[in-house]
C-alpha positions as CSV (number, residue, x, y, z in Angstrom):
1,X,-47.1,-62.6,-35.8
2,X,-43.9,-63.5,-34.5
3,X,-43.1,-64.9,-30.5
4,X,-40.7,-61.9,-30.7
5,X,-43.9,-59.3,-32.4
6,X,-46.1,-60.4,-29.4
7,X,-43.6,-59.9,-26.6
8,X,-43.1,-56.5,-28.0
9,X,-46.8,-55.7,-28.3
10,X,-47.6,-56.7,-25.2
11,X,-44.9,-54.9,-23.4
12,X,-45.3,-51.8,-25.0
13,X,-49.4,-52.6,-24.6
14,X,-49.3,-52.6,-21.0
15,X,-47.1,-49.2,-21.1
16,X,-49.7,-47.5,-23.3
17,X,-52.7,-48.8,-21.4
18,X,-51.0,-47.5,-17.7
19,X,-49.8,-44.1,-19.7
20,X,-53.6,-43.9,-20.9
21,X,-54.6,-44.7,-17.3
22,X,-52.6,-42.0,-15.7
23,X,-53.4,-39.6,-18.7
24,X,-57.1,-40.0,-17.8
25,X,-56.6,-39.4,-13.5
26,X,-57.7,-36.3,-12.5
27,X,-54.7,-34.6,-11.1
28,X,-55.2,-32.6,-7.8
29,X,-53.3,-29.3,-8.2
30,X,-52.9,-27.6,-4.3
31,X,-54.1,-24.5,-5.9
32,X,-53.4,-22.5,-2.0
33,X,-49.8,-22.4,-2.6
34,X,-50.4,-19.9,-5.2
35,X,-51.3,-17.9,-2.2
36,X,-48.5,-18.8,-0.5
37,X,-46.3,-17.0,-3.0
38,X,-44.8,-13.7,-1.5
39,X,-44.7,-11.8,-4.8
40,X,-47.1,-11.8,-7.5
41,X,-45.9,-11.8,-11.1
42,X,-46.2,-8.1,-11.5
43,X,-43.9,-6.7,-8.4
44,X,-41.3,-9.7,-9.8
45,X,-41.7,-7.6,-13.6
46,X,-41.0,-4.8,-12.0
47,X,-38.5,-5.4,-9.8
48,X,-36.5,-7.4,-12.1
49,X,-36.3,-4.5,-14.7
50,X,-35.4,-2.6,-12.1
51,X,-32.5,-5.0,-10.7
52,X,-31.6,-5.1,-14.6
53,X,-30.8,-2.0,-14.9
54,X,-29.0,-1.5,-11.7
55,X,-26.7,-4.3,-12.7
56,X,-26.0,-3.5,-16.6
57,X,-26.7,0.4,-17.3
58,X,-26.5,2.5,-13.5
59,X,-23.5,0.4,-12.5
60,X,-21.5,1.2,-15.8
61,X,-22.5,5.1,-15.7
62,X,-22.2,5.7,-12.0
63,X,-18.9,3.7,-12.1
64,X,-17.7,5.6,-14.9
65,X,-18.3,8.8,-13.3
66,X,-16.5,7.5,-10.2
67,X,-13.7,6.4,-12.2
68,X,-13.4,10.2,-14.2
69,X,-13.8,11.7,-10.7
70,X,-11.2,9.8,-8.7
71,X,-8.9,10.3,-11.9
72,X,-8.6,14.0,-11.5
73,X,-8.7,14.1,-7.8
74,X,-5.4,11.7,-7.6
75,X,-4.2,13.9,-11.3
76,X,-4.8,17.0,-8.8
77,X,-3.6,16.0,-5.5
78,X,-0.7,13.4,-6.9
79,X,0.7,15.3,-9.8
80,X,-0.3,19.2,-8.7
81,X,-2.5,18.6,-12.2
82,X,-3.7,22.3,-12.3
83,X,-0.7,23.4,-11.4
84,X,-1.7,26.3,-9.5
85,X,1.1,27.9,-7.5
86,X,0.5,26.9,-3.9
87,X,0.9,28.7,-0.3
88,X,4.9,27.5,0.0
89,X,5.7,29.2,-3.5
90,X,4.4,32.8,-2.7
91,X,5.1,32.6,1.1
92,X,8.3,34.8,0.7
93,X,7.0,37.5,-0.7
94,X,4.8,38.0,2.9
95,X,8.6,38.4,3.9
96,X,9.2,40.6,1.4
97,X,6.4,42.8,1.8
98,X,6.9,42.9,5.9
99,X,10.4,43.9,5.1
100,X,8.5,46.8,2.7
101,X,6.4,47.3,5.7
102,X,9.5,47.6,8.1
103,X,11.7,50.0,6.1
104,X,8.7,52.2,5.3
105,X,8.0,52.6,8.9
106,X,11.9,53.3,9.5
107,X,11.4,56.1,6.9
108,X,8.4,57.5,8.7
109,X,6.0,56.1,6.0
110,X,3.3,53.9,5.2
111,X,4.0,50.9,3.5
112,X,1.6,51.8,0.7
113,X,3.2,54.6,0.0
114,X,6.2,52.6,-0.5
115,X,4.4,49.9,-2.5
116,X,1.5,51.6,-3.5
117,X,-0.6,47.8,-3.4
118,X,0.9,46.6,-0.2
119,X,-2.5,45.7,1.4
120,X,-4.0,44.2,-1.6
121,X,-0.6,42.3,-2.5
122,X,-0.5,41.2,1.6
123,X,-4.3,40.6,1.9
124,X,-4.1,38.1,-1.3
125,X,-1.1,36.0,0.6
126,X,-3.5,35.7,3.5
127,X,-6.3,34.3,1.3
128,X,-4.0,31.8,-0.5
129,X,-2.7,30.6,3.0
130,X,-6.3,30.1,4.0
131,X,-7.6,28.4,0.7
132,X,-3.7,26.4,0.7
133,X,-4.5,25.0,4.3
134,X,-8.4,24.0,3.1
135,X,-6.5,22.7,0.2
136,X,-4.9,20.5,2.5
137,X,-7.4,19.0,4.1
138,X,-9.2,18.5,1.0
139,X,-6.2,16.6,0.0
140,X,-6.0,14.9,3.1
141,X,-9.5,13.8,3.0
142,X,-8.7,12.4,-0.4
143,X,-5.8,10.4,1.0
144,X,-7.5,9.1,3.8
145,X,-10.7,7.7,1.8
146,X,-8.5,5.5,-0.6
C-alpha cells in the first residue's frame, strides 16, 4: 500500500469509527415537548382542509357572486339597466289629473266621472313616488358603500 493509500485509509478510518461511535449513542429525544404542542395532528388536518377551501373554492364562488351582484347593482343604478320609467317621467300626469280633478269640480262633477279611473290612475302616481323615493335611497346606499 501506497504512503498516499494509508493517509487515505486512515483519515477516512477515523471518520468511520467516530460516525460508528455516534451511530451507536443513545440519543435522548425530550419526548415532553410533544406535549407542549398546541394542536395535535388531527385539529391541524382539519383545519387545514378547511383553510384550503376557504382560500381556493369559497373565495372564488362568494367572490364571483359579489362580482355578478355589484354588476347589476352599478348596470341598475348607473345605466337605469331595467329601464323602468321612474317618479320624474310620470310626475306630470299628477298635474294633469289635478287639472281633471279641478275642471270637474268647476263643472259640478266628480273627477271620476270625468275620467272614469282618476283615483286608480292618481293612487298608482302616489305609489311610484313612494317606491321612486325608496328607490333612491337604495341607490344612495349603493353609492355610499363603494
Amino acid at each position: 500500500m501506497s504512503t498516499k493509500d494509508r493517509v487515505f485509509s486512515r483519515l477516512f478510518e477515523n471518520q468511520k469509527h467516530e460516525a460508528n461511535i455516534n451511530l451507536s449513542k443513545p440519543h435522548k429525544v425530550a419526548l415532553g415537548l410533544v406535549q407542549d404542542l398546541e394542536y395535535d395532528l388531527m385539529s391541524l388536518q382539519d383545519n387545514s382542509g378547511t383553510l384550503s377551501y376557504l382560500a381556493y373554492d369559497w373565495h372564488d364562488e362568494k367572490f364571483e357572486a359579489y362580482r355578478q351582484a355589484w354588476m347589476q347593482l352599478n348596470d341598475e343604478y348607473t345605466h337605469n339597466g331595467s329601464a323602468v320609467l321612474r317618479y320624474e317621467d310620470v310626475e306630470r300626469d299628477l298635474g294633469i289629473l289635478e287639472e281633471i280633478r279641478v275642471k270637474a269640480d268647476e263643472l259640478g262633477l266628480a273627477a271620476n266621472e270625468v275620467y272614469d279611473q282618476w283615483d286608480e290612475h292618481y293612487s298608482e302616481l302616489e305609489n311610484m313616488r313612494e317606491a321612486d323615493l325608496q328607490y333612491m335611497r337604495n341607490e344612495q346606499e349603493f353609492r355610499d358603500w363603494n
